[in-house]
LOVOTOR-340694 format. One line per field, with one value per residue: residue number from 1; residue in three letters; chain; x, y, z of N, C-alpha, C, CB in turn. Coordinates in Angstrom, 2 decimals. Atoms other than C-alpha are relative to their C-alpha. Glycine has a CB too. Layout:
<rs>
num = NUM,...
residuo = ALA,...
cadena = A,...
n.px = X,...
n.py = Y,...
n.pz = Z,...
ca.px = X,...
ca.py = Y,...
ca.pz = Z,...
c.px = X,...
c.py = Y,...
c.pz = Z,...
cb.px = X,...
cb.py = Y,...
cb.pz = Z,...
</rs>
This chain:
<rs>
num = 1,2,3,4,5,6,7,8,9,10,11,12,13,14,15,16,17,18,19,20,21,22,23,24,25,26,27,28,29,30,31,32,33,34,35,36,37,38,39,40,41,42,43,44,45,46,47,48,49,50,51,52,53,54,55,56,57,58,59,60,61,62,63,64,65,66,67,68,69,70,71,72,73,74,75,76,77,78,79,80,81,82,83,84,85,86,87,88,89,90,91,92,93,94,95,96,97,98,99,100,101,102,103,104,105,106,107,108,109,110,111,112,113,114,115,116,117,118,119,120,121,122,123,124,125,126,127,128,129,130,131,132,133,134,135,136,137,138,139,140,141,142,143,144,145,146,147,148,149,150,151,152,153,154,155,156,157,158,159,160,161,162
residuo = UNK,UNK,UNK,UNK,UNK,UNK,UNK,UNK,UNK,UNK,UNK,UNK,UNK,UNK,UNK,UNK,UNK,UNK,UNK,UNK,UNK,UNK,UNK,UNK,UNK,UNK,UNK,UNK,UNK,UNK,UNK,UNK,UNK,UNK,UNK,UNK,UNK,UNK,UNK,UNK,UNK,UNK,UNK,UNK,UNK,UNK,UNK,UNK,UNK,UNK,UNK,UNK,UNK,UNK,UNK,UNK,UNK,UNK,UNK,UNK,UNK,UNK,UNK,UNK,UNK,UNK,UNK,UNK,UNK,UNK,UNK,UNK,UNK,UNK,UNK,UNK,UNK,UNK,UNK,UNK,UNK,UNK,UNK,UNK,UNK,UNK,UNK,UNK,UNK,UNK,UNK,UNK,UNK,UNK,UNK,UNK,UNK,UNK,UNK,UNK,UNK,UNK,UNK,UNK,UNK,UNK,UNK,UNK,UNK,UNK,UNK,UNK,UNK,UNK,UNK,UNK,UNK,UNK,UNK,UNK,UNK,UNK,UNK,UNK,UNK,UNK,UNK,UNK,UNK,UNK,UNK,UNK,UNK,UNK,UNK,UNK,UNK,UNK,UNK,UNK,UNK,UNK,UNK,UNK,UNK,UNK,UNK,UNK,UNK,UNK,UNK,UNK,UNK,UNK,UNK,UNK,UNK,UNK,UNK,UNK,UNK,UNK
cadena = A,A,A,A,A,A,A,A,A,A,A,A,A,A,A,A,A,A,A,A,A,A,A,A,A,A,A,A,A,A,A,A,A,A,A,A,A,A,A,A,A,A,A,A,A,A,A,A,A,A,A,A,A,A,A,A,A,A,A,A,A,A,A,A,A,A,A,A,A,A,A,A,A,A,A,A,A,A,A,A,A,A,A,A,A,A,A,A,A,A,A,A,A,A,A,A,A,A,A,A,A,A,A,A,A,A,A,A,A,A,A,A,A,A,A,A,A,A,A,A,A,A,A,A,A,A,A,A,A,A,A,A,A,A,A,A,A,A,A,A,A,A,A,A,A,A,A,A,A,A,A,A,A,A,A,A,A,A,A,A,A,A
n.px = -0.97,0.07,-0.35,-0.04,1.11,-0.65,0.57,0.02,1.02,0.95,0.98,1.16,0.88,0.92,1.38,-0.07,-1.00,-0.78,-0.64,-0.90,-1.26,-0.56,-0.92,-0.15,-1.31,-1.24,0.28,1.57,1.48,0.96,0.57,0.54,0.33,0.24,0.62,-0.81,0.52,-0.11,-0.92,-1.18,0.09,-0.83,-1.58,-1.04,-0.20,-1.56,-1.35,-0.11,0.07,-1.38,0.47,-0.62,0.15,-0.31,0.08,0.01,1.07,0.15,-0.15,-1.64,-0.51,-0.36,-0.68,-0.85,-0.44,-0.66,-1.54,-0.48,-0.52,-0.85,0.65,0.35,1.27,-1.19,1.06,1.84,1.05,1.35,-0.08,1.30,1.10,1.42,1.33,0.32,-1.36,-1.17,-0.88,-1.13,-1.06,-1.23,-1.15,-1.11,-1.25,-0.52,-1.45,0.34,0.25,1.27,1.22,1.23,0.53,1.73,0.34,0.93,-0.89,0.32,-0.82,-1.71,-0.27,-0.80,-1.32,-1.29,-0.06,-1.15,-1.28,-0.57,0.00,0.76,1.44,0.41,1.59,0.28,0.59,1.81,0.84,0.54,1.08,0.84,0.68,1.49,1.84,0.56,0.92,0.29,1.45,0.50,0.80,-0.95,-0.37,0.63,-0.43,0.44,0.20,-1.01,0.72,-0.88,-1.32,-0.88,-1.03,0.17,0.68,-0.46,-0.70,-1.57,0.02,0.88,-0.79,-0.59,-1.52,-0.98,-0.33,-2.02
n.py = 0.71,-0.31,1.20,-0.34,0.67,-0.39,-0.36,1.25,-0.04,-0.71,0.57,-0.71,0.29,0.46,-0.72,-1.03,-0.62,-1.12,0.90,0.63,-0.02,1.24,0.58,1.08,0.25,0.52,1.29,-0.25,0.03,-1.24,-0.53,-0.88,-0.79,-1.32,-0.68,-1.14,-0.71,0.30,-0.14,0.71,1.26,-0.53,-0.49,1.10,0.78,-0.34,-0.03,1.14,-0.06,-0.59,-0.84,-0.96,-1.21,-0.77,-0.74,0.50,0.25,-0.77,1.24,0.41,-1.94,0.35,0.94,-0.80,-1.34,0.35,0.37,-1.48,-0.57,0.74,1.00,1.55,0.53,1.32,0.51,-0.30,0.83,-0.46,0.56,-0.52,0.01,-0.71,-0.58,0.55,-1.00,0.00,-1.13,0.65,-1.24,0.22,-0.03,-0.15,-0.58,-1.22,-0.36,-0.32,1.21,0.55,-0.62,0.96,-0.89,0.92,0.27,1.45,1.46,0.00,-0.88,0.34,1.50,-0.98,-0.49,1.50,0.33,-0.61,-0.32,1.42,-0.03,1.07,-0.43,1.16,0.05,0.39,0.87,-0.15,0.18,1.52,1.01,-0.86,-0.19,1.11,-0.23,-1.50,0.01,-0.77,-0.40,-1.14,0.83,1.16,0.94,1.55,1.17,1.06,-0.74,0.15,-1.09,-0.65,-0.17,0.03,0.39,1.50,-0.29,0.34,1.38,-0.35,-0.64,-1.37,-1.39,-0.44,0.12,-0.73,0.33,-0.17
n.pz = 0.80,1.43,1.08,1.55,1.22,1.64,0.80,0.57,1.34,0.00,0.72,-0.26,-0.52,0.50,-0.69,-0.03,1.44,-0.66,0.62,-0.96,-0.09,-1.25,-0.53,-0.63,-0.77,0.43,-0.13,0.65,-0.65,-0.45,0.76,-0.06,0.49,0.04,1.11,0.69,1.85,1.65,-0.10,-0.65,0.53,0.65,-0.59,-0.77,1.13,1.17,-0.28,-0.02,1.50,0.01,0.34,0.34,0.82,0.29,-1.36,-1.50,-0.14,-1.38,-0.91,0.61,-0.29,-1.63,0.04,0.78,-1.12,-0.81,0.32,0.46,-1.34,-0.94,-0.55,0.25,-0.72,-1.07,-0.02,-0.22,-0.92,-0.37,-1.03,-0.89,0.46,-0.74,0.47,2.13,0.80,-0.38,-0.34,-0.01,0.08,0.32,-0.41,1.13,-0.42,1.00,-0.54,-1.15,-0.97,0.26,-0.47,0.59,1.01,0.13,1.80,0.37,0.29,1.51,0.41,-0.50,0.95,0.70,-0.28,-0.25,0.90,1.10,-0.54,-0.17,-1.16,-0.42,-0.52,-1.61,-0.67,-1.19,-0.39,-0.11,1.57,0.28,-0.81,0.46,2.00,-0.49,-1.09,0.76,0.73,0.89,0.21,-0.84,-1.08,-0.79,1.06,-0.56,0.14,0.66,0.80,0.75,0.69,-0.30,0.18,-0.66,1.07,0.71,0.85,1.10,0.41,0.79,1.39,-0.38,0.11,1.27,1.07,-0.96,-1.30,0.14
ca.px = 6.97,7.78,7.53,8.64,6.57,6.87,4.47,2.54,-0.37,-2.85,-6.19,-9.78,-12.07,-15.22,-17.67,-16.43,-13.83,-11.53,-8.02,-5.82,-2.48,-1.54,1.46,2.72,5.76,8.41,6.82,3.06,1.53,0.59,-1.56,-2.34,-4.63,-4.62,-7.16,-5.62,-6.56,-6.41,-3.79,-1.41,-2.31,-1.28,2.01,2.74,1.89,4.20,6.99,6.11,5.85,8.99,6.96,9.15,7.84,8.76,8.36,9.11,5.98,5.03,6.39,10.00,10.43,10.35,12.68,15.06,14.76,15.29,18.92,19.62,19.61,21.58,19.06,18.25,14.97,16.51,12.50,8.58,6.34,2.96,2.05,-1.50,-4.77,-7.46,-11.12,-10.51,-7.56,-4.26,-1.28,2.56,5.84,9.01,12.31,15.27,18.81,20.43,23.14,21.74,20.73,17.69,14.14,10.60,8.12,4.17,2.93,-0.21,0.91,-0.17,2.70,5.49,4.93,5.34,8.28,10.07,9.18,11.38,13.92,14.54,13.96,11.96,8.59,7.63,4.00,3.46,2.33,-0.82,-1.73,-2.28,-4.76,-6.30,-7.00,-9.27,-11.85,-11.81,-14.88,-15.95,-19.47,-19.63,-20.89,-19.23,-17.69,-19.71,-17.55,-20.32,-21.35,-20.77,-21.65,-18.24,-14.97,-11.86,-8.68,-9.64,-12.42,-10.05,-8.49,-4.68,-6.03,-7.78,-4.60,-3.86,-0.59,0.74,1.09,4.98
ca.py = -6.27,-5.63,-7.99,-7.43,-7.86,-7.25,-6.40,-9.60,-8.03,-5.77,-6.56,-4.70,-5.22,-6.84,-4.80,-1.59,-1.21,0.42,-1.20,-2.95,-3.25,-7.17,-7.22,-10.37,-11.78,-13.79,-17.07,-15.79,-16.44,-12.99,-11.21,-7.45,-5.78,-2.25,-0.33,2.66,5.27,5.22,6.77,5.21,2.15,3.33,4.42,1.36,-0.81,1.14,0.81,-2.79,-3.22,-0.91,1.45,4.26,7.88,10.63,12.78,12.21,10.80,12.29,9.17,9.18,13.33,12.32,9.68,12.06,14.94,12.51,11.25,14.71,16.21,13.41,11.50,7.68,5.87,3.08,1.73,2.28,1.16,0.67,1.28,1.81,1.23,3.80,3.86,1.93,4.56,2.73,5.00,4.68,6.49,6.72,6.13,8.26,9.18,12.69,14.59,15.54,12.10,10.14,11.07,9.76,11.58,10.63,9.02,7.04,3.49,3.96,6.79,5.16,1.56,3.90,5.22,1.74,0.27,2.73,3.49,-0.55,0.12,-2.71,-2.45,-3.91,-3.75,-3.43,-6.62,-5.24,-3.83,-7.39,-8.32,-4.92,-5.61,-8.64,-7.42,-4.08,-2.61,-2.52,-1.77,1.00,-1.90,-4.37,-7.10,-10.92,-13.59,-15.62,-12.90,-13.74,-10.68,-9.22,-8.71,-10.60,-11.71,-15.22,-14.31,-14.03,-16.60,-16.59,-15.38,-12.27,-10.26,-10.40,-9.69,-7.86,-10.40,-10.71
ca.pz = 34.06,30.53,27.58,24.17,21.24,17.76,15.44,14.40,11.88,10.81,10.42,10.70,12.92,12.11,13.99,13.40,10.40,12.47,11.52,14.45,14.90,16.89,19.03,20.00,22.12,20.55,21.91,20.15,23.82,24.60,22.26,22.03,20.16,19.57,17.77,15.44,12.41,8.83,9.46,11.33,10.03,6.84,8.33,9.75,6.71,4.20,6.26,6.68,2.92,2.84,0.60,-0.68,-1.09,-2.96,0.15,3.97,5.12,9.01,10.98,8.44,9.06,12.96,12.20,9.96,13.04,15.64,13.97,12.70,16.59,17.99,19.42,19.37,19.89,22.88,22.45,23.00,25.51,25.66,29.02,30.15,29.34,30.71,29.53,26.05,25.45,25.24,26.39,25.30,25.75,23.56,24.79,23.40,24.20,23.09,23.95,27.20,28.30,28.64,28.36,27.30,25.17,25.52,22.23,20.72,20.42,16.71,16.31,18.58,16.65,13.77,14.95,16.20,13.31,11.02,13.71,14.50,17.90,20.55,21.41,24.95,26.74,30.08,31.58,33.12,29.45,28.94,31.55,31.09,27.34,28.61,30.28,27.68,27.09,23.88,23.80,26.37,28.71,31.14,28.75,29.22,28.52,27.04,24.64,21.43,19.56,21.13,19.36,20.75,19.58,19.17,16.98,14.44,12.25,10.61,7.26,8.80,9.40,5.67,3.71,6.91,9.05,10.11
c.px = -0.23,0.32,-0.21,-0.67,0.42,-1.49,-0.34,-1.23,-0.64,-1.20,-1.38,-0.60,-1.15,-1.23,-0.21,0.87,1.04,1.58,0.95,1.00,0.35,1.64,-0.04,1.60,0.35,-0.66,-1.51,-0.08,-0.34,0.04,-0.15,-0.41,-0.20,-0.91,0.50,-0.53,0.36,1.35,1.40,0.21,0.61,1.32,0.55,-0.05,1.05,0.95,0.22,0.07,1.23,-0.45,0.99,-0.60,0.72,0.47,0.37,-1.55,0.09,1.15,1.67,0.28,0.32,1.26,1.44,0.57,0.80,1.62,0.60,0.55,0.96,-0.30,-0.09,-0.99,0.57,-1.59,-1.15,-0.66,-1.53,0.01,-0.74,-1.40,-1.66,-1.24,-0.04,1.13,1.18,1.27,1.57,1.50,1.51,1.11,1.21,1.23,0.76,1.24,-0.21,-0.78,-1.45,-1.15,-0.87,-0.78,-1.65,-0.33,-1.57,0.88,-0.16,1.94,1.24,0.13,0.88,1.46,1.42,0.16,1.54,1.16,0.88,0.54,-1.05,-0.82,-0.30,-1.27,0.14,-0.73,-1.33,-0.87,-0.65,-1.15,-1.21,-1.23,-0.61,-0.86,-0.07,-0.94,-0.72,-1.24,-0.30,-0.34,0.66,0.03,-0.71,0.91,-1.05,-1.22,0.37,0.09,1.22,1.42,1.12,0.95,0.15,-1.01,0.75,1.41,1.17,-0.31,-0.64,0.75,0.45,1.45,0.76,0.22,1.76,0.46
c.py = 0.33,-1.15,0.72,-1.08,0.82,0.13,-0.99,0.05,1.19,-0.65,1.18,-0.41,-0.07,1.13,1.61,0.50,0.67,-0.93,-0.57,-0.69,-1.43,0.21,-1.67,-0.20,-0.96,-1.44,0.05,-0.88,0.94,1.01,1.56,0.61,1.16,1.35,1.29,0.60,-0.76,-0.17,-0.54,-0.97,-0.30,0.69,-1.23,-1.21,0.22,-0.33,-1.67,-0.78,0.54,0.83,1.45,1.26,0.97,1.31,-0.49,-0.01,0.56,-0.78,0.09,1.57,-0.39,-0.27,1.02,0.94,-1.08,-0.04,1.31,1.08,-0.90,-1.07,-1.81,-0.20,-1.05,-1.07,0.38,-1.53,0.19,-0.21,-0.19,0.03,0.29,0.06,-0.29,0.86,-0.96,1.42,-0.70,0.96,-0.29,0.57,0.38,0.42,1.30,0.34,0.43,-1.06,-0.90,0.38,-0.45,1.03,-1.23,-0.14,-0.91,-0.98,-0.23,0.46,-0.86,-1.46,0.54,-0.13,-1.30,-0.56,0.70,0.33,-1.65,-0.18,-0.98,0.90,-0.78,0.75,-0.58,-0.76,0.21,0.77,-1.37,-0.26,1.34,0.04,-1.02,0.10,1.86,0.12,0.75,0.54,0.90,-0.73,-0.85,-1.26,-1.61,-0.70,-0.79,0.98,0.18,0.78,0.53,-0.16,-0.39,-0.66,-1.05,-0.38,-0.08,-0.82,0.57,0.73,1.14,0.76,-0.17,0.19,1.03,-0.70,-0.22,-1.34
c.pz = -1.47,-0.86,-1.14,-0.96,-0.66,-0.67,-1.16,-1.44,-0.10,-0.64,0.41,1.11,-0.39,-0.23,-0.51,-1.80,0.06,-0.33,1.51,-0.21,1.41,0.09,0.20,0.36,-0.96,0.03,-0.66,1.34,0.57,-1.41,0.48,-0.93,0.17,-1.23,-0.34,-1.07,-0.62,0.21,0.20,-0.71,-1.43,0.23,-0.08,-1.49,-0.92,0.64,0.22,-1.19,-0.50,-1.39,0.17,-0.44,-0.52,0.80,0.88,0.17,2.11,0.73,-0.68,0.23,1.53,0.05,-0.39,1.80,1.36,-0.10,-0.31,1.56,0.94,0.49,-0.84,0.70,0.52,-0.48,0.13,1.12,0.01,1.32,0.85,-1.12,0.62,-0.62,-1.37,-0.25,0.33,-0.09,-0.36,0.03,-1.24,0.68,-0.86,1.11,-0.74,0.75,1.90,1.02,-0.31,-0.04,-0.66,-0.26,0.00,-1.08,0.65,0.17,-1.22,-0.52,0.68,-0.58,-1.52,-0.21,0.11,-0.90,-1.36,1.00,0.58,1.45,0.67,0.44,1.22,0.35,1.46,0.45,0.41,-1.02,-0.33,0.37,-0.16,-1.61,-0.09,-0.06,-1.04,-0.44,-1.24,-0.46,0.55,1.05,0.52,-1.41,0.97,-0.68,-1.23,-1.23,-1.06,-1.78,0.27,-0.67,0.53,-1.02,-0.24,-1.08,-1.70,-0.68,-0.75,-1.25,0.20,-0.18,-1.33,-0.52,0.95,1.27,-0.02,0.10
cb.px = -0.10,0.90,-0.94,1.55,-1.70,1.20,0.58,-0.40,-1.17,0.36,-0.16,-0.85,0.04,-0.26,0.19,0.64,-0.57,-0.56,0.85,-0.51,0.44,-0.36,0.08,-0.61,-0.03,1.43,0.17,-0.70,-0.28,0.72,-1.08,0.42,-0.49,1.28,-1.33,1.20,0.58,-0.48,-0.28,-0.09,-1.33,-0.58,0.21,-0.88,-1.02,0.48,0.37,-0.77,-1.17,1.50,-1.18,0.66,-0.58,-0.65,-1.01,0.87,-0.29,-1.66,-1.25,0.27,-1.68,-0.72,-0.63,-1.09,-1.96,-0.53,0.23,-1.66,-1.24,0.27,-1.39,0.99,-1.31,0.50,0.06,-1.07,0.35,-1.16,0.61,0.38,0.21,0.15,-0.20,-1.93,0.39,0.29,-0.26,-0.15,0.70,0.08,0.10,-0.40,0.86,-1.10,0.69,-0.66,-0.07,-0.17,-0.11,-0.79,1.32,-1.37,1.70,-0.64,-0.40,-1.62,-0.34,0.37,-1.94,-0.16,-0.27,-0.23,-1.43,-0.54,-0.37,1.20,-0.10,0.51,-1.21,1.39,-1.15,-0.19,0.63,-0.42,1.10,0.67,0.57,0.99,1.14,-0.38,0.32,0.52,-0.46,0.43,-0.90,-1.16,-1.10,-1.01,2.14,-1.68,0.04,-0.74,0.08,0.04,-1.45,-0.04,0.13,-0.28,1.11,-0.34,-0.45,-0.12,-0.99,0.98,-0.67,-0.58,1.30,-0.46,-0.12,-0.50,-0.94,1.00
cb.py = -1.54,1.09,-1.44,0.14,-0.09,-1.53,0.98,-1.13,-1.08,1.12,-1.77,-0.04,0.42,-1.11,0.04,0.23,0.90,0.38,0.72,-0.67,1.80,-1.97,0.70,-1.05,-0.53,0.34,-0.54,-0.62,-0.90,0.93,-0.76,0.48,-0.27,0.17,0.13,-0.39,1.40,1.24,0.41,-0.44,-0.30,0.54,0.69,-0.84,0.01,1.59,1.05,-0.30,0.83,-1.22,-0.16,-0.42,0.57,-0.06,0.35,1.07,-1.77,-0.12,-1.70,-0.75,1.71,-1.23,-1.20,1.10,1.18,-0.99,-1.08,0.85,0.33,0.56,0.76,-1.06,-0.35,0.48,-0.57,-0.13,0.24,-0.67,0.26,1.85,-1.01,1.42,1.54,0.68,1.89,-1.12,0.52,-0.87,0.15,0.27,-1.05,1.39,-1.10,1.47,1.64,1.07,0.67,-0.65,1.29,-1.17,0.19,0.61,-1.42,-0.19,-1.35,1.53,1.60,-0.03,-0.90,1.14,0.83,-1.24,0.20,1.58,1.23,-0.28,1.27,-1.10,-0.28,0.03,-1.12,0.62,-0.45,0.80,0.21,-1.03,-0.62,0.94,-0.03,-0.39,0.27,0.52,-0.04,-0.43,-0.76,0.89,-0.67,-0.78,0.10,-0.56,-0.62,-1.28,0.62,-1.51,0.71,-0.12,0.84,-0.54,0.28,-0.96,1.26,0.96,-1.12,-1.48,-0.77,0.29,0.28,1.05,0.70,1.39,-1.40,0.97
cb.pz = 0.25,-0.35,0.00,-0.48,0.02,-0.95,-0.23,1.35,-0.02,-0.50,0.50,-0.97,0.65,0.77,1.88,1.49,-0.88,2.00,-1.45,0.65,0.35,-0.60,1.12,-0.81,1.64,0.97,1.57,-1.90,0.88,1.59,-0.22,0.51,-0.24,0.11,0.23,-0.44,-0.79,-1.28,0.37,1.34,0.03,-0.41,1.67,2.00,-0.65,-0.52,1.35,0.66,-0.52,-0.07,0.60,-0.75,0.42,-0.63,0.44,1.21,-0.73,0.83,-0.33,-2.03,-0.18,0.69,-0.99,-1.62,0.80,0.20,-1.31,-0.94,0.84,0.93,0.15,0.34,-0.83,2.83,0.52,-2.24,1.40,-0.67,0.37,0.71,-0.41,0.29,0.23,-1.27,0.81,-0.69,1.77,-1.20,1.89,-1.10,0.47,-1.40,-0.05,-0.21,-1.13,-0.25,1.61,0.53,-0.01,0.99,-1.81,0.56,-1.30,-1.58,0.74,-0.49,0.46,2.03,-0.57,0.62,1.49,0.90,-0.11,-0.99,1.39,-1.08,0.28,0.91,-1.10,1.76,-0.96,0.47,0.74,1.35,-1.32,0.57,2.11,0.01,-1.55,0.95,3.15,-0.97,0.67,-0.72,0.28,-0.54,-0.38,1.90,-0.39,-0.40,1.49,1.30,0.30,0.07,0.46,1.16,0.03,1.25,0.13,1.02,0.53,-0.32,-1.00,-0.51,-1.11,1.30,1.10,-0.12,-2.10,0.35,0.44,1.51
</rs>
């Protein structure tokens, strides 16, 4: 099953410094965190900021080529979560019909973001991103040395929450 979410913050992670990108559904009761580059992360902020360059920035050249050949982004999915890697596809339409295109979930947030296309997450992303392990080691529950998304408080994700 698919549920749409939107793009509820960015914030760091404690442990690491690494920056993460929260989904959340419409009703904020399903959470997803997704850990992401500099990069991206910086992608996705300017455009959330609405940060204007001088240049096409990687993620707005896409955006340009997509509309320029015909195509439309219909949406993005995240849809899988193997071995700590989340996995996600974009959904477009062109002149020749439908077809999906393997992405980060960094790059196709990105992408939805500036094309004003929905983001949905495959339901068992969810239950997957539970029990994820971040240490290299089976995740303990009562371990409280571990990173989760209740760990952090409303003022964590900063001046990007939505």
């Amino acid at each position: 099953m698919l549920l749409k979410m939107k793009v509820f913050g960015l914030t760091m992670d404690p442990f690491t410094n690494v920056p993460i990108v929260i989904l959340k559904d419409d009703g904020e009761k399903n959470a997803l965190p997704v850990w992401i580059g500099v990069l991206e992360a910086s992608a996705i902020a300017s455009e959330l900021e609405k940060v204007q360059f001088s240049r096409p920035m990687t993620h707005d050249l896409l955006k340009d080529l997509i509309r320029l050949v015909g195509a439309k982004v219909e949406k993005i999915e995240v849809t899988d979560l193997k071995d700590n890697v989340y996995y996600a596809t974009i959904h477009l339409t062109g002149s020749n019909g439908a077809f999906t295109i393997d992405s980060r979930p960094s790059d196709a947030i990105a992408i939805a973001l500036r094309t004003g296309a929905p983001i949905f997450v495959e339901s068992g992303v969810l239950d997957k991103s539970k029990s994820m392990d971040l240490k290299g080691e089976a995740r303990d529950k009562n371990l409280k040395d571990e990173p989760s998304l209740d760990d952090f408080m409303p003022g964590d994700y900063g001046k990007y929450k939505m």
